[in-house]
C-alpha positions as CSV (number, residue, x, y, z in Angstrom):
1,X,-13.2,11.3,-17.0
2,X,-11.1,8.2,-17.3
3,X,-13.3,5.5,-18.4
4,X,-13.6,3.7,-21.8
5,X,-15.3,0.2,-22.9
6,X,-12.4,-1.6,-24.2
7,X,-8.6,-1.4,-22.2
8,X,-5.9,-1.4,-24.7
9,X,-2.5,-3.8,-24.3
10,X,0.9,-2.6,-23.7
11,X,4.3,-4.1,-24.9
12,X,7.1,-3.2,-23.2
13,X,9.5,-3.1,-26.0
14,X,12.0,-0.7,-25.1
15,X,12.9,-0.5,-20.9
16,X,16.3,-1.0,-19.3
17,X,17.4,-3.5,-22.5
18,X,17.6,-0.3,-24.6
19,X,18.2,2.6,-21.9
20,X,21.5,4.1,-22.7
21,X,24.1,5.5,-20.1
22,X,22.1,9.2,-19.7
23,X,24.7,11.0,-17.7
24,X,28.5,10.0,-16.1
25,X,27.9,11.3,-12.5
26,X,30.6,13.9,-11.6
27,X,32.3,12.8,-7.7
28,X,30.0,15.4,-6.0
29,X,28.2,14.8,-2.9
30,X,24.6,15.0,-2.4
31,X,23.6,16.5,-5.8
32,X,20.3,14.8,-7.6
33,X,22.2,13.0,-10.6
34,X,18.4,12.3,-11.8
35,X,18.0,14.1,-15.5
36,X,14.5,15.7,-15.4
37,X,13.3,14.6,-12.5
38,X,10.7,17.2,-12.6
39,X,9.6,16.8,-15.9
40,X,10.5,20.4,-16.3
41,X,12.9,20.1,-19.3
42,X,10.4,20.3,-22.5
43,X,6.7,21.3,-23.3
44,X,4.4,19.3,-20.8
45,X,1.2,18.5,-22.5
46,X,-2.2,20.7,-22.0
47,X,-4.6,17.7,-22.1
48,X,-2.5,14.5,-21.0
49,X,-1.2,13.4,-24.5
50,X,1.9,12.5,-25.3
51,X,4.7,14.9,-25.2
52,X,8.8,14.1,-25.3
53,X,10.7,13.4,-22.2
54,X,14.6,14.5,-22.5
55,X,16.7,12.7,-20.4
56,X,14.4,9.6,-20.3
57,X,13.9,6.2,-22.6
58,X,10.0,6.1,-22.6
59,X,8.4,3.1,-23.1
60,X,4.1,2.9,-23.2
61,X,3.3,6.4,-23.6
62,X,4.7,7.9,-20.2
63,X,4.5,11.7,-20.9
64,X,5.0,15.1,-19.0
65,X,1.5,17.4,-18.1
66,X,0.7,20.7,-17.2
67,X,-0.3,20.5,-13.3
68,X,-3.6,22.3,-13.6
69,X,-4.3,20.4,-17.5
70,X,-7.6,20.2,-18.7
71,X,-9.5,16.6,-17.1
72,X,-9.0,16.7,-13.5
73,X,-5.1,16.8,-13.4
74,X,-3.5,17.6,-10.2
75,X,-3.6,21.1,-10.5
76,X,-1.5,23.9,-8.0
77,X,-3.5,23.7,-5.3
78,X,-4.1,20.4,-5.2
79,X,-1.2,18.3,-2.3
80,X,2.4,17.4,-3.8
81,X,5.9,19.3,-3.8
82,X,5.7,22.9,-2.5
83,X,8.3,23.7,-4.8
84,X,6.5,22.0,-8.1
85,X,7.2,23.6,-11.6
86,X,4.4,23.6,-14.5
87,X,4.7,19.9,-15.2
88,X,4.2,16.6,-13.7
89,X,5.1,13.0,-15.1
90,X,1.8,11.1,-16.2
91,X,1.3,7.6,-16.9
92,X,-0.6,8.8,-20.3
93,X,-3.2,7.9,-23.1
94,X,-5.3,4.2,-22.9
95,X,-2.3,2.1,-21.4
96,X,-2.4,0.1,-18.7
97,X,1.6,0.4,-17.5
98,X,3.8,2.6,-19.3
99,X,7.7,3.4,-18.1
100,X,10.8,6.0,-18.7
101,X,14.4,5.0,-17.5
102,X,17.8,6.4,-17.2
103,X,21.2,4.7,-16.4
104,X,23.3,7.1,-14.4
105,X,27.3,6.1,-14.2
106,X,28.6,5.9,-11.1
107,X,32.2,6.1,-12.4
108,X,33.1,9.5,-10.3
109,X,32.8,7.6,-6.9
110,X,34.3,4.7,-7.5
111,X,36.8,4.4,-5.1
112,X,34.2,5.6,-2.3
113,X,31.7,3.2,-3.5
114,X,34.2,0.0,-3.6
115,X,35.6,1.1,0.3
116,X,32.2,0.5,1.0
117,X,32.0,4.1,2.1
118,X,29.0,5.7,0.0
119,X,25.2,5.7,1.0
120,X,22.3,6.9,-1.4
121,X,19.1,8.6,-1.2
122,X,16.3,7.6,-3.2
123,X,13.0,9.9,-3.0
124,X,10.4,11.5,-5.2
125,X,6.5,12.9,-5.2
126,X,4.2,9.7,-6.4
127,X,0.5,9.6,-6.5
128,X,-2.7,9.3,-8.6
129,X,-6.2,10.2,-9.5
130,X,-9.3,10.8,-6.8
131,X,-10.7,7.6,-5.4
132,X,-9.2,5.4,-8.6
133,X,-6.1,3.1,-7.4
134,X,-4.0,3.6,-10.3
135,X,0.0,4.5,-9.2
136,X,3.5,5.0,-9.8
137,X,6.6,3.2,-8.4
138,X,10.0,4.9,-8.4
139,X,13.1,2.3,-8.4
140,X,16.9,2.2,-8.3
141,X,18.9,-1.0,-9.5
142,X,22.5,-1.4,-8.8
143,X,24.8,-3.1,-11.7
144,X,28.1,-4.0,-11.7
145,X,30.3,-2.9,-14.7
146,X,29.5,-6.1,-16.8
147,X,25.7,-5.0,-16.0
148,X,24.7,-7.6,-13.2
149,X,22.3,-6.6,-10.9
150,X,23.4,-6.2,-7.6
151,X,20.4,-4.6,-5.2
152,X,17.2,-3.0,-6.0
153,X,15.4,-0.7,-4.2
154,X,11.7,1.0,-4.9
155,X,9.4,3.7,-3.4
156,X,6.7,2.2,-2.5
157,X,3.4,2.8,-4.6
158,X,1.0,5.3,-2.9
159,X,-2.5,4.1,-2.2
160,X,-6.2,5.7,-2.9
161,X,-5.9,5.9,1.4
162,X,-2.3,7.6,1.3
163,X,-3.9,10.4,-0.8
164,X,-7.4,10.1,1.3
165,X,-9.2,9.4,-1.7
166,X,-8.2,12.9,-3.4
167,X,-6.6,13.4,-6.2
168,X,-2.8,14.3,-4.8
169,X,1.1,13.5,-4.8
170,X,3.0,12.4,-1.5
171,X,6.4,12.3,-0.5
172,X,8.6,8.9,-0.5
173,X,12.1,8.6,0.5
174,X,14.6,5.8,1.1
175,X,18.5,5.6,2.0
176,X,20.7,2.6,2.3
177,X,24.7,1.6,1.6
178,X,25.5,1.2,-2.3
179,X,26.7,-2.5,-2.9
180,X,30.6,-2.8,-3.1
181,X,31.2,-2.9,-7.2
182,X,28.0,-0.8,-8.0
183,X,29.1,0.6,-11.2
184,X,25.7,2.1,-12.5
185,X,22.2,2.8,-11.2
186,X,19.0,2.2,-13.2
187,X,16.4,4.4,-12.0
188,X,12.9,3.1,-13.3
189,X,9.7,5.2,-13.2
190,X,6.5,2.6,-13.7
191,X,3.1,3.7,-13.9
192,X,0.5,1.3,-13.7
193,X,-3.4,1.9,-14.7
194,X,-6.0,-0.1,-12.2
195,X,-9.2,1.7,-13.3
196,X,-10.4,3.6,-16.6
197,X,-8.6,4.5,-19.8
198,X,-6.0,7.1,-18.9
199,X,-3.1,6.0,-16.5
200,X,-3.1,8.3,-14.0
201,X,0.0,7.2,-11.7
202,X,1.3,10.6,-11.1
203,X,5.0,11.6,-10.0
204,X,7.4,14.7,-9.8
205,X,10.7,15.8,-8.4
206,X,12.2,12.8,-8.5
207,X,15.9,12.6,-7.1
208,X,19.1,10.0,-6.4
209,X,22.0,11.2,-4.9
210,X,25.2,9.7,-3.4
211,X,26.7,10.8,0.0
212,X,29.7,9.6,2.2
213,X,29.0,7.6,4.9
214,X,30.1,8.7,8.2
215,X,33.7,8.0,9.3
216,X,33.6,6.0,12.7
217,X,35.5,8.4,14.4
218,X,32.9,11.0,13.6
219,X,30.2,8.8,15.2
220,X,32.6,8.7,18.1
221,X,33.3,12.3,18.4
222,X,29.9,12.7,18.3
223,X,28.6,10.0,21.1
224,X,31.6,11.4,23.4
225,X,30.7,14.6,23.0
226,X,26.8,13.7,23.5
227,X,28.0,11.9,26.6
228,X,29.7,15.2,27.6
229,X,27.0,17.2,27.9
230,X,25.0,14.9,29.7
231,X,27.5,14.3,32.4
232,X,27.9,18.7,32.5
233,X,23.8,18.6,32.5
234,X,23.7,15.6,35.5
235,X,26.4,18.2,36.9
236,X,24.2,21.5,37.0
237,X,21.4,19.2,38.6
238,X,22.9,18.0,41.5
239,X,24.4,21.6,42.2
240,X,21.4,23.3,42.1
């Protein structure tokens, strides 16, 4: 299916040096600020070409397909997201890495972020194509306002023995604290061919979202009353 006698190269003109702000994040908690993140909004493609991505900068042919597409494309049945639409996100035609960004600004939880109270949650469906190695890697970057990075984060790349040499998606997640003076988030989708002609790093349902972190006195309020019960529990033990 995948396999041609020449590999063609890739320039990666256009990535986070021509992204644009995508969307001002509104100072809600937990939502998915992630634009089609499951590569739901426009026509996928029937056969793995090339189809437009709204809410993404593309660069190398990235593309949207039809779960179930002609070729041996991770079709319904097949393991990823229970809750999958029609389409998937697909590396695409002859390219050996191909990419689609979005900036989202973090502007709405500013103050949050620079109290050094706000936590994020990185996760999405990645995999590939049958015993073939090629993947996709999900990644947030944290920039200041004048656009310096800050942290990085990625989900890691899921390997022919992740998907037990079948043809499948799996889950990644991640969570950590958001740098003081995070201003924006590049998330990155990079899908790299190993093997063949088509890239087949697959991914779908891709989210970031932004929560508070605990207060300390809720962590307290919650060990004391932990601690409660377990004395009440020692209690009823020793009565009995």
């Amino acid at each position: 299916m995948r396999f041609v006698t020449a590999a063609m190269a890739l320039s990666m003109a256009c990535s986070l040096a021509c992204a644009t702000t995508a969307n001002a994040a509104p100072a809600a908690s937990g939502q998915n600020l992630i634009v089609n993140g499951n590569a739901e909004a426009g026509a996928g493609s029937s056969d793995g070409g090339t189809v437009t991505l709204p809410g993404w900068n593309v660069s190398g042919g990235l593309t949207s397909v039809n779960y179930g597409a002609s070729g041996g494309f991770p079709g319904p049945a097949d393991a990823g997201p229970q809750n999958r639409g029609k389409n998937f996100f697909a590396g695409g035609v002859n390219t050996p890495a191909s990419r689609a960004v979005q900036v989202i600004d973090l502007g709405g939880y500013s103050d949050a972020i620079n109290g050094g109270r706000s936590q994020f949650d990185l996760s999405g469906w990645l995999g590939g194509y049958a015993s073939q190695s090629d993947n996709a890697t999900l990644t947030a970057v944290f920039r200041d306002k004048s656009g310096n990075t800050l942290f990085s984060q990625s989900l890691a790349p899921v390997s022919v023995g992740d998907r037990s040499g079948l043809t499948a998606l799996v889950f990644r997640d991640s969570h950590g604290l958001i740098p003081v003076g995070t201003a924006l988030v590049d998330i990155v989708l990079d899908m790299r061919r190993v093997e063949g002609s088509y890239n087949d790093g697959y991914a779908d349902n891709l989210s970031f979202s932004v929560a508070a972190v605990p207060e300390p006195s809720s962590w307290a309020m919650l060990g004391a009353g932990l601690a409660m019960l377990g004395f009440v529990a020692r209690k009823r033990r020793q009565s009995a």
